[in-house]
Residue, then its C-alpha position, 0 to 999 in steps of 0.5 A: x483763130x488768134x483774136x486781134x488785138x489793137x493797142x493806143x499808145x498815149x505819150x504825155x509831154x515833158x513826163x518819160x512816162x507813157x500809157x498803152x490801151x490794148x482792146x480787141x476789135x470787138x471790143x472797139x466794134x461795140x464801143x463805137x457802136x454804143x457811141x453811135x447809139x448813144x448820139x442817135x438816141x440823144x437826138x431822138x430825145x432832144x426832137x422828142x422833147x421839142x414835140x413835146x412842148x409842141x403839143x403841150x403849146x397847143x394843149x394851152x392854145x386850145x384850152x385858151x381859145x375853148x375858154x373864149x367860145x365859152x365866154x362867147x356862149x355865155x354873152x350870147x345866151x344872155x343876148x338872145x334872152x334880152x332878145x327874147x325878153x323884149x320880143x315877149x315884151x313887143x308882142x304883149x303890148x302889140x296884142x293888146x293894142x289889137x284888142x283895143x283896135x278890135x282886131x282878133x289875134x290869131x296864128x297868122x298875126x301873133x305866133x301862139x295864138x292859137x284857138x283857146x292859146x295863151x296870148x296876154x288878153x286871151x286867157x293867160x301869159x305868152x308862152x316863153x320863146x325857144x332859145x333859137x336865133x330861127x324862131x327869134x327871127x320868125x317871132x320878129x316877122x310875126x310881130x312886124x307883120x302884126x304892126x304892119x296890119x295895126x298901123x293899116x287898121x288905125x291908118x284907116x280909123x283915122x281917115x274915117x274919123x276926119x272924114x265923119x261929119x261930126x259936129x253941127x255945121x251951125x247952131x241954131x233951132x232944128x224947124x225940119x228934120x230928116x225924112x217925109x214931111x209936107x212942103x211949106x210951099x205946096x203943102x204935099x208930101x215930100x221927101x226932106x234929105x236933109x235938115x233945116x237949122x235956123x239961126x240968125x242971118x250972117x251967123x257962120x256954117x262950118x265944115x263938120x269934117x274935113x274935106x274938100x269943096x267940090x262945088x259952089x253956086x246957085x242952085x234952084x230951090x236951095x240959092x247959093x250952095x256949097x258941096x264938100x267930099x270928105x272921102x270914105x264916101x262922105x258929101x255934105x251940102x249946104x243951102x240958102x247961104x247968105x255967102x260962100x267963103x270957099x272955092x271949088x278945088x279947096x281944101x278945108x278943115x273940121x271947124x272951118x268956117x265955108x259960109x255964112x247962113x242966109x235965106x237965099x233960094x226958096x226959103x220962107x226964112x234964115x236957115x241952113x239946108x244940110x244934108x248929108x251923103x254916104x256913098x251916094x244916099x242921102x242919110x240923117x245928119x243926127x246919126x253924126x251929130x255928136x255936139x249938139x241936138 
């Protein structure tokens, strides 16, 4: 079969001349082709190179935000360590101030002390929390749950503090104490609840605890009278007053004057009958007596 053959004749202006380009089909089949291939393979590379930058954008993007969470680990680690730093610190002087409460730390009220453990006044230095956002939150329960019982416990010792009768009501010279002893007015034996203080007439009893005055008046055998609730199961009474200063219902203080020593009642002189109640039993006023006798 003859082989086709297509020719280009190519005319420039002004010039006689011309130029003929004969090719066969074949020959015209592959260079389009080429051409086409050519083009389709300058996209593919153009979207390749596009793709490229893409992911190479991304790559940076990634290596910038891993840069960051890196930064950020680091300040958290150093957080949590000044968090464990101060909880150690917290839980040191909440166990000492237990110890010197006369509370016993143990599992329930700080974490590691445990029979034998190594608590600060206990044998030996805390042992170092884990580097736990869980167990920093469990340790500060422990420690809030350890003031909470601290804050009750001196609450409490407070309360007890201001309400002990503990200084002398009057000074003066102690002419019968606590106990069995004979009645000056019929000479047999007879229980004394209280003491008898004397001191001139006129001179000022003071409440020895604080308190609140629940009763004043005359009563036979001690004349004019004053009780006082101190709580915490505490009652004082006062005897043979020349005068009372306070009235039922009022609130007085350690040290506040409530009367005036007298010889009212049965009395063979100017003294202060006191004595002294816990929980509704007459006690010896001497075992709370801490400035005088």
């Amino acid at each position: 079969m003859a082989r086709r053959t297509n020719t280009v004749i190519i005319v420039p202006h002004n010039k006689a001349k011309f130029f003929k380009l004969s090719f066969s089909t074949r020959a015209l089949v592959a260079g389009g082709t080429a051409i086409v291939l050519a083009f389709v393979l300058s996209i593919v590379a153009v979207v390749s190179s596009g793709t490229g930058m893409a992911r190479h954008m991304e790559l940076e993007k990634l290596r910038a935000e891993n840069l960051e969470l890196k930064k950020a680990n680091e300040e958290l680690e150093r957080t949590i360590g000044t968090v464990q730093g101060r909880l150690e610190e917290f839980e040191e002087r909440t166990a000492r101030l237990a110890l010197a409460a006369g509370l016993e730390p143990d599992r329930t009220f700080f974490p590691g002390a445990e029979e034998g453990g190594t608590m600060a006044g206990r044998g030996g230095p805390y042992d170092r929390a884990p580097e736990s956002a869980d167990d920093l939150a469990r340790r500060g329960e422990w420690i809030d749950r350890g003031l909470q019982t601290l804050e009750k416990t001196l609450s409490r010792r407070e309360k007890e503090l201001v309400s002990t009768p503990t200084i002398a009501p009057v000074h003066g010279l102690i002419t019968d104490g606590f106990g069995r002893r004979r009645d000056p007015f019929t000479g047999r034996l007879a229980i004394h609840r209280g003491l008898d203080i004397a001191a001139r007439a006129g001179t000022p009893v003071v409440a020895p605890a604080d308190g609140v005055v629940v009763e004043t008046g005359r009563e036979r055998g001690f004349g004019r009278v004053v009780r006082i609730s101190h709580g915490m199961g505490y009652t004082t009474i006062y005897g043979h007053l020349h005068r009372i200063l306070v009235e039922p219902g009022q609130t007085v203080h350690r040290g506040e004057t409530i009367g005036l020593v007298g010889s009212s009642g049965r009395s063979t002189g100017p003294h202060l009958h006191y004595e002294v109640h816990k929980n509704g039993r007459a006690v010896n006023p001497l075992y709370y007596i801490l400035d005088a006798y």
